[in-house]
PQR file of N, CA, C, O and H, with PARSE charges and radii, in Angstrom:
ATOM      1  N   UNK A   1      13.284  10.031  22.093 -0.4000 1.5000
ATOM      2  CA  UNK A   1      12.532   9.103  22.910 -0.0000 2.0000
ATOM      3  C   UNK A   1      11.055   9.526  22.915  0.5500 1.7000
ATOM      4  O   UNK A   1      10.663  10.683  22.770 -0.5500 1.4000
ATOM      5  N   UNK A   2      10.330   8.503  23.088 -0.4000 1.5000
ATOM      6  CA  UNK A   2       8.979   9.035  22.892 -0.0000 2.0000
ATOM      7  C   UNK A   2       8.109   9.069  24.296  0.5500 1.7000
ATOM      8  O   UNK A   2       8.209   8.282  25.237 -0.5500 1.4000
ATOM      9  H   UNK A   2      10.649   7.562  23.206  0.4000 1.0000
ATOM     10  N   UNK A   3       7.310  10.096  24.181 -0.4000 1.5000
ATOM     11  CA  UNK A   3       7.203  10.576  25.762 -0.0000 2.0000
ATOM     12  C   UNK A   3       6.086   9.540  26.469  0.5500 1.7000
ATOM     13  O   UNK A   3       5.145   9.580  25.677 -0.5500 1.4000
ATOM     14  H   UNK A   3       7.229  10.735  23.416  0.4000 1.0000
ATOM     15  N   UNK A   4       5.730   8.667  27.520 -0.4000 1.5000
ATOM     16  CA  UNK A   4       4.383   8.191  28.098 -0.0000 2.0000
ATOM     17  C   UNK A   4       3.220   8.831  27.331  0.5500 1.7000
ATOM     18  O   UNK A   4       2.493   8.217  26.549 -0.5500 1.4000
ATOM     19  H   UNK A   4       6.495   8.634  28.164  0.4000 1.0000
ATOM     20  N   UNK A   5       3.117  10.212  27.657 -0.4000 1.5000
ATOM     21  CA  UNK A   5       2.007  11.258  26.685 -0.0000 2.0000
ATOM     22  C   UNK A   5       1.631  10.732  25.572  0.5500 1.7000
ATOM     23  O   UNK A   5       0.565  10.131  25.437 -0.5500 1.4000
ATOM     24  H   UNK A   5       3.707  10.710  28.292  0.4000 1.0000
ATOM     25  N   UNK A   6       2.664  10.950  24.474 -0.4000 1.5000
ATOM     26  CA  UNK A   6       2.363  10.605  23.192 -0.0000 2.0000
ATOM     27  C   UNK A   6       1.944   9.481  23.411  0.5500 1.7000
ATOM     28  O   UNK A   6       0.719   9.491  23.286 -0.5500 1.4000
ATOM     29  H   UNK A   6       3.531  11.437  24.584  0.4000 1.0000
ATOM     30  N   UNK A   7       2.511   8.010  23.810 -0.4000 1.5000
ATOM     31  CA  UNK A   7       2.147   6.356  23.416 -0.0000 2.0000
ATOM     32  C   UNK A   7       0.433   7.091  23.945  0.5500 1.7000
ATOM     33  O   UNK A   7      -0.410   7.354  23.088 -0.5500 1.4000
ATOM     34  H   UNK A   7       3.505   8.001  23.912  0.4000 1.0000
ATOM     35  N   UNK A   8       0.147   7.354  25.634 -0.4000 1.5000
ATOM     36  CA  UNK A   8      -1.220   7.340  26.144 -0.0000 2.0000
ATOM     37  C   UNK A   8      -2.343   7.818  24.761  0.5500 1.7000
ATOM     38  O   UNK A   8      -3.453   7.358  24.491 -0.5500 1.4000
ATOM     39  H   UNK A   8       0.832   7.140  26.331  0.4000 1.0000
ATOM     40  N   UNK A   9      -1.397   9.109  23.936 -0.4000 1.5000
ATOM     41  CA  UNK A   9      -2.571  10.254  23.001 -0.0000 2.0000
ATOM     42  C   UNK A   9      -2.861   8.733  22.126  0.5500 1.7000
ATOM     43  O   UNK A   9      -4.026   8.337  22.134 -0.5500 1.4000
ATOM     44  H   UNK A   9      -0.496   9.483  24.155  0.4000 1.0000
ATOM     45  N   UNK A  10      -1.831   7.905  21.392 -0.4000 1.5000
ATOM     46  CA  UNK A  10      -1.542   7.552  20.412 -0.0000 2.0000
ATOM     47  C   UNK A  10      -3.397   6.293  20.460  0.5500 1.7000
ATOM     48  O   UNK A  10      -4.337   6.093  19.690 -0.5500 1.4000
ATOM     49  H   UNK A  10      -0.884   8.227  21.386  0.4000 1.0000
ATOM     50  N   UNK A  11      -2.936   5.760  21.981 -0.4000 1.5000
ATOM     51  CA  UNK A  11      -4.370   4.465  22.038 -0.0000 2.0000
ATOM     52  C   UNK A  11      -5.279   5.271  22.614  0.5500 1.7000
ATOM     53  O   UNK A  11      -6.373   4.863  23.004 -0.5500 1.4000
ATOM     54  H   UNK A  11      -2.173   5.922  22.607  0.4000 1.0000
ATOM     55  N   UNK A  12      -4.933   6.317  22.691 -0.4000 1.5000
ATOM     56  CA  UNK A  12      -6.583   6.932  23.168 -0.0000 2.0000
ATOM     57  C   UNK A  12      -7.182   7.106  21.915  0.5500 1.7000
ATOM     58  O   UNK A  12      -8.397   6.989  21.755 -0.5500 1.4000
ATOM     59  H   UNK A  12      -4.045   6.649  22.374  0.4000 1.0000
ATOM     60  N   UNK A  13      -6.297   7.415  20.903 -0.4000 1.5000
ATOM     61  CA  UNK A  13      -7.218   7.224  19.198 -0.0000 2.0000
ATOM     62  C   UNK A  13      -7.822   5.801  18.877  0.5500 1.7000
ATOM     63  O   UNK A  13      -8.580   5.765  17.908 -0.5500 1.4000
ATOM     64  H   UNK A  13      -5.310   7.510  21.033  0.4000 1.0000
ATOM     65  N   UNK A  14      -7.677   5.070  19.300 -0.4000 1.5000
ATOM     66  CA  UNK A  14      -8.016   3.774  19.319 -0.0000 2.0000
ATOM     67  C   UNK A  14      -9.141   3.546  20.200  0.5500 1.7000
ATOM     68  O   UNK A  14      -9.512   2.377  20.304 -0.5500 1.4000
ATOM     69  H   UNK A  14      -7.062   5.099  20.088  0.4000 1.0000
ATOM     70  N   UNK A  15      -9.721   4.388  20.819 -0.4000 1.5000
ATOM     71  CA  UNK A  15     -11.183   4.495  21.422 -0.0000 2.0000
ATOM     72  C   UNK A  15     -11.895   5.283  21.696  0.5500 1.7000
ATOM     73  O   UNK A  15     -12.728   5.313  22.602 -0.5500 1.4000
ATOM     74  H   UNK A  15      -9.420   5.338  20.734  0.4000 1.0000
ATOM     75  N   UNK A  16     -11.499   6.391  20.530 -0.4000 1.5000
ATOM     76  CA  UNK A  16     -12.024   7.831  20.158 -0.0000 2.0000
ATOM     77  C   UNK A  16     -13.453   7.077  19.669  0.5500 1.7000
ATOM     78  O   UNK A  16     -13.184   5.914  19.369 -0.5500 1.4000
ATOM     79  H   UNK A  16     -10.822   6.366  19.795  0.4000 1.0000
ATOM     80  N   UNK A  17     -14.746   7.344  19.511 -0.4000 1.5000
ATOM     81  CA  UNK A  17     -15.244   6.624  18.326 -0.0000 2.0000
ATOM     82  C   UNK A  17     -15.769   7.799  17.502  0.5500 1.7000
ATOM     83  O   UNK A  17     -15.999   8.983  17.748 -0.5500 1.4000
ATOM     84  H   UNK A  17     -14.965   8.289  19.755  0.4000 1.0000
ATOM     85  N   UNK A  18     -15.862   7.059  16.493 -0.4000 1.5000
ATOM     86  CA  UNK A  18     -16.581   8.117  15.132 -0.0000 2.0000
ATOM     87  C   UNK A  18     -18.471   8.243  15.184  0.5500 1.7000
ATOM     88  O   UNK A  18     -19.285   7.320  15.173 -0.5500 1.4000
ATOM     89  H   UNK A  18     -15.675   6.098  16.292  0.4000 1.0000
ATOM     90  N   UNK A  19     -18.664   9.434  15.228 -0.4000 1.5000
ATOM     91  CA  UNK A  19     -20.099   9.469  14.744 -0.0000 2.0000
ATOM     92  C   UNK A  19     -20.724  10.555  13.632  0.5500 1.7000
ATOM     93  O   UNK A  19     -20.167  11.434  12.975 -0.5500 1.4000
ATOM     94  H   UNK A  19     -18.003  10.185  15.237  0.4000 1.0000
ATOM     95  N   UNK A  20     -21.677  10.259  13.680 -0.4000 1.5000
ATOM     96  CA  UNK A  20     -22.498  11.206  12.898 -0.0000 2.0000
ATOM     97  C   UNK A  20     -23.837  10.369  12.675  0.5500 1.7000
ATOM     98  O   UNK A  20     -24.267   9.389  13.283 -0.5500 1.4000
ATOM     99  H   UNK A  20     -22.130   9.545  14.214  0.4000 1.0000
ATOM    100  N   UNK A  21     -24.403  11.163  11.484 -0.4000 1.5000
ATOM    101  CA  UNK A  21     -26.226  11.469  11.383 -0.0000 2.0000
ATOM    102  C   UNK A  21     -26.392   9.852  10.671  0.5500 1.7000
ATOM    103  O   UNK A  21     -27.466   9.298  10.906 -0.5500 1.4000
ATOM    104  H   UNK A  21     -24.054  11.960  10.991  0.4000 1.0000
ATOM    105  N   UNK A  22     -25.318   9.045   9.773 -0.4000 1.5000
ATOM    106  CA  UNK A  22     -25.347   8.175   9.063 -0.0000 2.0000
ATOM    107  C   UNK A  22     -25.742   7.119   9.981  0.5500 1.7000
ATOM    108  O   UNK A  22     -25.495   7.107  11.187 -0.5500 1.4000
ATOM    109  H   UNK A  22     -24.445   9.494   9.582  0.4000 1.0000
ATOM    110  N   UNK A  23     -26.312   6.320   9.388 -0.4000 1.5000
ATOM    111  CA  UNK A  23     -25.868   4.521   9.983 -0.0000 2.0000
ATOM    112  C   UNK A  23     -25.153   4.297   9.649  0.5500 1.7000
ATOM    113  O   UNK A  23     -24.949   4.884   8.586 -0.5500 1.4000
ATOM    114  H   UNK A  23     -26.513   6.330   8.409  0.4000 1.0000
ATOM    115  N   UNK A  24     -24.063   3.336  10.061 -0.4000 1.5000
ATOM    116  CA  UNK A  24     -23.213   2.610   9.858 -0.0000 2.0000
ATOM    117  C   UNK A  24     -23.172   1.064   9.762  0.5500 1.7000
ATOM    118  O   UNK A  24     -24.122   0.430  10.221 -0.5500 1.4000
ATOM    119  H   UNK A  24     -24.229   2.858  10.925  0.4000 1.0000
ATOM    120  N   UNK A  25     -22.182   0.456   9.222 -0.4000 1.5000
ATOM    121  CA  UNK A  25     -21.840  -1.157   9.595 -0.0000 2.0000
ATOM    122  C   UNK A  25     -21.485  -1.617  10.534  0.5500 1.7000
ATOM    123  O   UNK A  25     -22.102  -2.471  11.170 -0.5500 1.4000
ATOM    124  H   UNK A  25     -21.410   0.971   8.849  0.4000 1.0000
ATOM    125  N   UNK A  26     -19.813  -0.884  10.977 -0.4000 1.5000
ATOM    126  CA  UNK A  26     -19.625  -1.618  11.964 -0.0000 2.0000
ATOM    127  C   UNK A  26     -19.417  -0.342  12.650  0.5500 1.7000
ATOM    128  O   UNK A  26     -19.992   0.644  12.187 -0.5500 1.4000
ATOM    129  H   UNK A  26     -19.312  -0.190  10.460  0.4000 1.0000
ATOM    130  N   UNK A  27     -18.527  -0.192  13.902 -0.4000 1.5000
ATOM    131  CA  UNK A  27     -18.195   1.201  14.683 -0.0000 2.0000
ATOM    132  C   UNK A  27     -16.679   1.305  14.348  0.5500 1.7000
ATOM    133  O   UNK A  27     -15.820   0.433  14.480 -0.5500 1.4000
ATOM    134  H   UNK A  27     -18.060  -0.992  14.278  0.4000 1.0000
ATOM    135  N   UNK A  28     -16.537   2.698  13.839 -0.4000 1.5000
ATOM    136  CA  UNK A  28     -15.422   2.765  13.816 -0.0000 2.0000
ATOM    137  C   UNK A  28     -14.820   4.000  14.494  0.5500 1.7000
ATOM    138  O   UNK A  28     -15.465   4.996  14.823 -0.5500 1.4000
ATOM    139  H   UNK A  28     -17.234   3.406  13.731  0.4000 1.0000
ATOM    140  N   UNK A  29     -13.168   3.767  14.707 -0.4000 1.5000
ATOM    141  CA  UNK A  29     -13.013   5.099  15.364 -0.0000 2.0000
ATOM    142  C   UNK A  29     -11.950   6.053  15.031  0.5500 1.7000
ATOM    143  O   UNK A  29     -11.593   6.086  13.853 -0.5500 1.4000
ATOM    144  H   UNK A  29     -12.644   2.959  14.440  0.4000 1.0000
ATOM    145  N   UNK A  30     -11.577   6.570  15.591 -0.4000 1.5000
ATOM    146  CA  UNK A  30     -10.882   7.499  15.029 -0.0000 2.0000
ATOM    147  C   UNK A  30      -9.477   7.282  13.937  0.5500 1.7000
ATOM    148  O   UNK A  30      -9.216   7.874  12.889 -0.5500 1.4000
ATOM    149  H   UNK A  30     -11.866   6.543  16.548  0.4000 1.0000
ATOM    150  N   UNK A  31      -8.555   5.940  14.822 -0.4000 1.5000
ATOM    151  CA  UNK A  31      -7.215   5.273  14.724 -0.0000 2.0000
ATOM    152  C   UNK A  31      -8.146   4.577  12.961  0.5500 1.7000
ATOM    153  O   UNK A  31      -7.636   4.729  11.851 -0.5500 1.4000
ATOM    154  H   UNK A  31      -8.766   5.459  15.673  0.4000 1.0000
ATOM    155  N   UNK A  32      -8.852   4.210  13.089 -0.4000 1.5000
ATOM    156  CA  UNK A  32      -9.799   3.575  11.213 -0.0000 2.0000
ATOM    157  C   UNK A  32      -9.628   4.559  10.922  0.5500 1.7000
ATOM    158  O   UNK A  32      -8.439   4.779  10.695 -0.5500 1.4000
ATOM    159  H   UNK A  32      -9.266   4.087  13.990  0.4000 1.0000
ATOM    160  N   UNK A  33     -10.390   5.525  10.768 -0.4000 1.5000
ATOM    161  CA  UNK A  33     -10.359   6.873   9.833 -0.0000 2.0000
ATOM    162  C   UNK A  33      -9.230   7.276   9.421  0.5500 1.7000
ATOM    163  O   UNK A  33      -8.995   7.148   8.220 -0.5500 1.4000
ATOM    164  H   UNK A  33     -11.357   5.346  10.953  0.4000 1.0000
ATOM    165  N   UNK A  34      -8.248   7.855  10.275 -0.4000 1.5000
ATOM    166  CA  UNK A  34      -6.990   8.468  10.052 -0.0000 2.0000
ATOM    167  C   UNK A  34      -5.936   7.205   9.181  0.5500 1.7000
ATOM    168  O   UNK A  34      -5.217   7.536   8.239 -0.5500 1.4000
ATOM    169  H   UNK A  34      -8.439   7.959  11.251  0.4000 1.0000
ATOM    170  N   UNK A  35      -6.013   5.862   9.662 -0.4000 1.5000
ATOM    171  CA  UNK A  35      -5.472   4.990   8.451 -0.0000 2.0000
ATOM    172  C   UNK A  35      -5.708   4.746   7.350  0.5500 1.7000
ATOM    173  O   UNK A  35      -4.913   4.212   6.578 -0.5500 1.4000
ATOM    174  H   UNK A  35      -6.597   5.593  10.427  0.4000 1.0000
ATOM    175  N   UNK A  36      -7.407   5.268   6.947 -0.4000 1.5000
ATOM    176  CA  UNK A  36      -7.693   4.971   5.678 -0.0000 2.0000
ATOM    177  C   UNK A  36      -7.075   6.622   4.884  0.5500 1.7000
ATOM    178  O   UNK A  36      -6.361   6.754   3.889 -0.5500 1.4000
ATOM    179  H   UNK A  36      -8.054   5.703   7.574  0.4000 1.0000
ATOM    180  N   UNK A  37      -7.495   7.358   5.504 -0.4000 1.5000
ATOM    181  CA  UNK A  37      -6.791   8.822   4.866 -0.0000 2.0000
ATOM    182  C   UNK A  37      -5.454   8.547   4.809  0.5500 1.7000
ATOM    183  O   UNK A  37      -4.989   9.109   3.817 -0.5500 1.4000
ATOM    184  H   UNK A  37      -8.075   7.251   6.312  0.4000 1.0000
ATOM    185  N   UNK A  38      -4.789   8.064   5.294 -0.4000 1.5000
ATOM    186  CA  UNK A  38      -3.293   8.115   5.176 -0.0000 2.0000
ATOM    187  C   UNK A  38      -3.068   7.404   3.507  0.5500 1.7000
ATOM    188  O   UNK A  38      -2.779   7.903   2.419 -0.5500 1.4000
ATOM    189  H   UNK A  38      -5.167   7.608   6.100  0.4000 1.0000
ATOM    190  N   UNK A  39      -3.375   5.966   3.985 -0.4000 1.5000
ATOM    191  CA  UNK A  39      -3.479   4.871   2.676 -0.0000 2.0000
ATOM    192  C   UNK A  39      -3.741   5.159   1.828  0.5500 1.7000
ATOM    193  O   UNK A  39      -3.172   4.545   0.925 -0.5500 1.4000
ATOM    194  H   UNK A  39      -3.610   5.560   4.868  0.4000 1.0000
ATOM    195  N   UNK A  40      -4.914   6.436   1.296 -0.4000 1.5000
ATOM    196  CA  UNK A  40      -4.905   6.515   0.244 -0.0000 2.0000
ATOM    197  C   UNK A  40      -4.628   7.814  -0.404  0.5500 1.7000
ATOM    198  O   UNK A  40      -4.901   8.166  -1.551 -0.5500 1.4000
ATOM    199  H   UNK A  40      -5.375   6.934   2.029  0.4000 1.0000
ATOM    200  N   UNK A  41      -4.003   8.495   0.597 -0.4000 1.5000
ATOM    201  CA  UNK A  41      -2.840   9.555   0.000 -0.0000 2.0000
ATOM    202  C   UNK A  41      -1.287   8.860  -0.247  0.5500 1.7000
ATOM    203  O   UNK A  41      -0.521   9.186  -1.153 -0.5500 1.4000
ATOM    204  H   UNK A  41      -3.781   8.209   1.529  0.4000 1.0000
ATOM    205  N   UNK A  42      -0.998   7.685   0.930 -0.4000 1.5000
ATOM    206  CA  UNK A  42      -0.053   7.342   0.418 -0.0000 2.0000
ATOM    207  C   UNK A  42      -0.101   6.401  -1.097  0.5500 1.7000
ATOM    208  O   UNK A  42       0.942   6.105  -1.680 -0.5500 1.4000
ATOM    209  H   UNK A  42      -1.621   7.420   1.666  0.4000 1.0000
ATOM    210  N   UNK A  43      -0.973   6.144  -1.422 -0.4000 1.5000
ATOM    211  CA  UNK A  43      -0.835   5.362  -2.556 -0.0000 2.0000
ATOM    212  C   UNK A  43      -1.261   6.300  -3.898  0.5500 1.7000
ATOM    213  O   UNK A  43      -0.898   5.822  -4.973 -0.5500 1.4000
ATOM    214  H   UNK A  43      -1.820   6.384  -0.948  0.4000 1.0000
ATOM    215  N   UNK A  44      -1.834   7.304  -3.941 -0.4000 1.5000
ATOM    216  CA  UNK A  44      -2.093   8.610  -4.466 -0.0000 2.0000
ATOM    217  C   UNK A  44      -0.867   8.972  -4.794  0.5500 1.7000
ATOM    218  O   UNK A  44      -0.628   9.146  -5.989 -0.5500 1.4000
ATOM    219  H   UNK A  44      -2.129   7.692  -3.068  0.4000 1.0000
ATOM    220  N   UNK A  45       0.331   9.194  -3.665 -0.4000 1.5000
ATOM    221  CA  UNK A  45       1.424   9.652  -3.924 -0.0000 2.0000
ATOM    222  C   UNK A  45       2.449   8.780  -4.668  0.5500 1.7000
ATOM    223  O   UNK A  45       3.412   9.220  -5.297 -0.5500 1.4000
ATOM    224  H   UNK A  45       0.137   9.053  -2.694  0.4000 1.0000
ATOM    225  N   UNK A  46       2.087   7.358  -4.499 -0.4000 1.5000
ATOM    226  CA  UNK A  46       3.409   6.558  -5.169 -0.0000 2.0000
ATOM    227  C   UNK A  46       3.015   6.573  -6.902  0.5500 1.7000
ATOM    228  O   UNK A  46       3.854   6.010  -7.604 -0.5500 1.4000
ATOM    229  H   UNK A  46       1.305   7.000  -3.988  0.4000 1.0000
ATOM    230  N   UNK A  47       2.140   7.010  -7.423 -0.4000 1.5000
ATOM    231  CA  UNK A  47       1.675   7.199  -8.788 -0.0000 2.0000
ATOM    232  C   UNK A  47       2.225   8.102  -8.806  0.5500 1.7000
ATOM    233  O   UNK A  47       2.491   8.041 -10.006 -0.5500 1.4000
ATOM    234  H   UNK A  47       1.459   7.468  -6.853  0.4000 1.0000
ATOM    235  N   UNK A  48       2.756   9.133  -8.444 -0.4000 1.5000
ATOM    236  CA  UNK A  48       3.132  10.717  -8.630 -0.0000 2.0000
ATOM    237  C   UNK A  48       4.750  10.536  -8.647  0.5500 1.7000
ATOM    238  O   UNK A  48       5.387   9.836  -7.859 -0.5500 1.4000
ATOM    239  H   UNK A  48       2.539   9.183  -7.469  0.4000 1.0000
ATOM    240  N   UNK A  49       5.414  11.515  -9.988 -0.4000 1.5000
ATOM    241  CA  UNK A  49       6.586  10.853 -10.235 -0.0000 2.0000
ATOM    242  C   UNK A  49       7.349  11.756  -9.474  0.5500 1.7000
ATOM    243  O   UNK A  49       8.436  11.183  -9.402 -0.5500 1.4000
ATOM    244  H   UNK A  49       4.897  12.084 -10.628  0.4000 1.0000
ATOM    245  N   UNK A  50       7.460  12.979  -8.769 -0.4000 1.5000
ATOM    246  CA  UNK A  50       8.082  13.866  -8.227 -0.0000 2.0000
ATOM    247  C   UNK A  50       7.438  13.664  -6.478  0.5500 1.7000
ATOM    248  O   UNK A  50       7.911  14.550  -5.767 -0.5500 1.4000
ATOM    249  H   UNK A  50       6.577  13.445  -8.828  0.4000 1.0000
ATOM    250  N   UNK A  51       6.676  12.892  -5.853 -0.4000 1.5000
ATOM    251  CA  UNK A  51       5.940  13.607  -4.748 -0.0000 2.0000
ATOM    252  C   UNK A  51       7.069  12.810  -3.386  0.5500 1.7000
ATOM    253  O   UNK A  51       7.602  11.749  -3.062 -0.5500 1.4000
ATOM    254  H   UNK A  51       6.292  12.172  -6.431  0.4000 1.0000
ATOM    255  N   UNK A  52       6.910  14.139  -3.008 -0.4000 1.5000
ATOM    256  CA  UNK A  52       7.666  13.468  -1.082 -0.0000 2.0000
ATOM    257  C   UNK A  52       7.721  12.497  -0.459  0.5500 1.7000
ATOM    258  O   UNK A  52       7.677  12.670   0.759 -0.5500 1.4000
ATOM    259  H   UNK A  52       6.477  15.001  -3.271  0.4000 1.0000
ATOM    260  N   UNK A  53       7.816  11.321  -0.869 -0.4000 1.5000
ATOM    261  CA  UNK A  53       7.395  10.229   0.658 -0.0000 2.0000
ATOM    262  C   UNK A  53       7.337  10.816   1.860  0.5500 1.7000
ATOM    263  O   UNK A  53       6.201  10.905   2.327 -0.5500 1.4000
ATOM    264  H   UNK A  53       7.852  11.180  -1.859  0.4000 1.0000
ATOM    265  N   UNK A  54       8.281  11.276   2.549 -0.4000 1.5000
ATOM    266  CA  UNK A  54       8.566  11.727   3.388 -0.0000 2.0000
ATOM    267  C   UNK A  54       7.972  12.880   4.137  0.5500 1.7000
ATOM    268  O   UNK A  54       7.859  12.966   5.360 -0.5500 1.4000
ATOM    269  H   UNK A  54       9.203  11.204   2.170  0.4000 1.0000
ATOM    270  N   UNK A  55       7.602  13.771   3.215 -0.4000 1.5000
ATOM    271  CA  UNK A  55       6.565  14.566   3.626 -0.0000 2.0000
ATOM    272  C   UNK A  55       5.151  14.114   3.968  0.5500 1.7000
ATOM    273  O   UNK A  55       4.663  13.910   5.079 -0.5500 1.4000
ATOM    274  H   UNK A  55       7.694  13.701   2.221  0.4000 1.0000
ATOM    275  N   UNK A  56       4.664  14.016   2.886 -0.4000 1.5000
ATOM    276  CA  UNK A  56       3.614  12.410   2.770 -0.0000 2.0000
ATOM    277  C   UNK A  56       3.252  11.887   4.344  0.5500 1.7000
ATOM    278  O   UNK A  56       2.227  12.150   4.972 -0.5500 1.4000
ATOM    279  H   UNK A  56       5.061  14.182   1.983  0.4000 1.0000
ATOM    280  N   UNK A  57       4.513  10.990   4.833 -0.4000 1.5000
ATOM    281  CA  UNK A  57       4.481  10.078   6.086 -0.0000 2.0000
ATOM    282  C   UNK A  57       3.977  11.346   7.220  0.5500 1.7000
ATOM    283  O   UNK A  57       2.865  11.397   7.745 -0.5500 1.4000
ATOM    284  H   UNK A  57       5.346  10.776   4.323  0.4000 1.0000
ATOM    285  N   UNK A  58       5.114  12.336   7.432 -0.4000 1.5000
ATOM    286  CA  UNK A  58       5.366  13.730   8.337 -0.0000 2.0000
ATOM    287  C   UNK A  58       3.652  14.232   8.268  0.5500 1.7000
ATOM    288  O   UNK A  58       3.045  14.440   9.319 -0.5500 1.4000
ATOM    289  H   UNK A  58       6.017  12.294   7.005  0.4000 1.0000
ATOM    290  N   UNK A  59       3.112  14.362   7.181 -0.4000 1.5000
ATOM    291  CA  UNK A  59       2.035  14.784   7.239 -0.0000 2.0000
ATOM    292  C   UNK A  59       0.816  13.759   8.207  0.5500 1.7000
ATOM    293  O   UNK A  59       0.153  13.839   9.241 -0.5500 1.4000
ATOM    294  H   UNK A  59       3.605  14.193   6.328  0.4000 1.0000
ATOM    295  N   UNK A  60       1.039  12.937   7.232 -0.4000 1.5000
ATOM    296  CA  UNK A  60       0.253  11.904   8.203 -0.0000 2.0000
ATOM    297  C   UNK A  60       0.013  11.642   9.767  0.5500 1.7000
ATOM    298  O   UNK A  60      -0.990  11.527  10.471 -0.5500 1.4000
ATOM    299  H   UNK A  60       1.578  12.872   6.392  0.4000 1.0000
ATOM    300  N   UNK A  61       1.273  11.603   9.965 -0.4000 1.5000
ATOM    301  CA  UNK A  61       1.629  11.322  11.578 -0.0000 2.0000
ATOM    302  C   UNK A  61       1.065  12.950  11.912  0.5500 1.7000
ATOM    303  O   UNK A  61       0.602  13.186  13.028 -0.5500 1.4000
ATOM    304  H   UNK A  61       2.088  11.696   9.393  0.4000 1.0000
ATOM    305  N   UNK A  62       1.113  13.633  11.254 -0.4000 1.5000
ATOM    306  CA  UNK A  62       1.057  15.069  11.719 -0.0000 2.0000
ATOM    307  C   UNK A  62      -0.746  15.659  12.439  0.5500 1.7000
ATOM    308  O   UNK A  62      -1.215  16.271  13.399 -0.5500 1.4000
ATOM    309  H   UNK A  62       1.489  13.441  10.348  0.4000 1.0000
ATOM    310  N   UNK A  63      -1.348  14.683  10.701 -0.4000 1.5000
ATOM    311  CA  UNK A  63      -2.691  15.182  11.010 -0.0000 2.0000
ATOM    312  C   UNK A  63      -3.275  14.174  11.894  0.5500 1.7000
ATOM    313  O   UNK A  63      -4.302  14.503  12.487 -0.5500 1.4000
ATOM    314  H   UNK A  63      -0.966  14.186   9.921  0.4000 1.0000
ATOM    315  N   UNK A  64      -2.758  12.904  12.100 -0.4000 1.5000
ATOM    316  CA  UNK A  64      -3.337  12.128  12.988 -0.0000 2.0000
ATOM    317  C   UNK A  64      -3.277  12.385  14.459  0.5500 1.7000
ATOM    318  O   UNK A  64      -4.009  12.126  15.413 -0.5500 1.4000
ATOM    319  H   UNK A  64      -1.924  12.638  11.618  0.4000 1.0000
ATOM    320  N   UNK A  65      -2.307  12.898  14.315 -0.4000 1.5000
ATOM    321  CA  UNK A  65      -2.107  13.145  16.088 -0.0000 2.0000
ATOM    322  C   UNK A  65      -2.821  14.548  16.188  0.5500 1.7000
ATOM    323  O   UNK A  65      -3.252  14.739  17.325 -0.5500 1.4000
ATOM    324  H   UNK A  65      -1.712  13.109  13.539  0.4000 1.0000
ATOM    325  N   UNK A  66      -3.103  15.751  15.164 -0.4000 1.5000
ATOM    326  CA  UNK A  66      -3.823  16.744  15.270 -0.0000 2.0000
ATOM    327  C   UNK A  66      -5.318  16.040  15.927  0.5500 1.7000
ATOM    328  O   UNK A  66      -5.806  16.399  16.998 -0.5500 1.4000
ATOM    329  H   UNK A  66      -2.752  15.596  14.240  0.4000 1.0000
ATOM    330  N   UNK A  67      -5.900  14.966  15.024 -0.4000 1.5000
ATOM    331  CA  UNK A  67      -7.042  15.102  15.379 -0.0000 2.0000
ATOM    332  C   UNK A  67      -7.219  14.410  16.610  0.5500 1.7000
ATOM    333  O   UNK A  67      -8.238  14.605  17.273 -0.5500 1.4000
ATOM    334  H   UNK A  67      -5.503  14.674  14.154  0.4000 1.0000
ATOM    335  N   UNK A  68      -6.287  13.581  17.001 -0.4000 1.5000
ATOM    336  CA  UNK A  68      -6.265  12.833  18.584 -0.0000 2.0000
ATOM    337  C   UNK A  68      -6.814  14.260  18.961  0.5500 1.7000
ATOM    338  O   UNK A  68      -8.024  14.478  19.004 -0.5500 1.4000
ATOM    339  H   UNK A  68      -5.460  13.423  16.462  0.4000 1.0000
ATOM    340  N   UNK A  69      -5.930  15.157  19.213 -0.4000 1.5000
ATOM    341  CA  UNK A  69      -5.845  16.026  20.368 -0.0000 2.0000
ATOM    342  C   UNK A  69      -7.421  17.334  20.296  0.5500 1.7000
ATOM    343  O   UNK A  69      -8.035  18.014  21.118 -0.5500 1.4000
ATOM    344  H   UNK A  69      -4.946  14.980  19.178  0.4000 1.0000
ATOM    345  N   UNK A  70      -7.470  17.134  19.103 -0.4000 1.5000
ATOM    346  CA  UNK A  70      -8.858  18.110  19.020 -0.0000 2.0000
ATOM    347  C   UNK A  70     -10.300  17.045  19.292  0.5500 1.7000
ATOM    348  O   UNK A  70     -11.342  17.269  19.908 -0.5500 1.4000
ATOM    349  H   UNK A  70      -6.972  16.581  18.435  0.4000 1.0000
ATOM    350  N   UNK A  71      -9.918  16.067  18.690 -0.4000 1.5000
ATOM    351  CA  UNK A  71     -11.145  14.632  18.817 -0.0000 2.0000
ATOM    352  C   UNK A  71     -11.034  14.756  20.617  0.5500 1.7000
ATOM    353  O   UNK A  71     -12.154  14.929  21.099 -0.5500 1.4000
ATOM    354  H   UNK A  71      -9.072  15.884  18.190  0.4000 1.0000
ATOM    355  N   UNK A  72     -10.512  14.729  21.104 -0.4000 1.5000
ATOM    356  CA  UNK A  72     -10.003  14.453  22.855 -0.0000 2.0000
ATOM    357  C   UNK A  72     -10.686  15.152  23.227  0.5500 1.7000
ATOM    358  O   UNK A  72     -10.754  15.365  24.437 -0.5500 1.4000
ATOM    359  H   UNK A  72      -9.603  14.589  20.713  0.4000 1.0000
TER
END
């Protein structure tokens, strides 16, 4: 079961925002970032004739919720 905690960490990435020294286009935040890194390791990986899905996903979910909690 998934705890109140986690869902609360999960949309608080969703109004983390991203910055730095750059301009930007539009604003993006944290929940953008961590989907585009995912996407294009996961599609990195489906070219690869031996690689994990599964690990792959585990990782993902892994580092995304890492950076919720350090971004926080």
């Amino acid at each position: 079961m998934i705890s109140a905690k986690l869902i609360e960490h999960i949309f608080k990435a969703a109004s983390i925002s991203r910055w730095n020294d750059y301009p930007k286009m539009t604003n993006l935040v944290e929940l953008d970032k961590q989907a585009h890194k995912f996407i294009i390791a996961y599609f990195i990986a489906k070219q690869e004739q031996n690689a994990d899905m599964n690990y792959i996903i585990e990782a993902g979910i892994f580092e995304f919720l890492s950076r919720v909690v350090v971004t926080d």
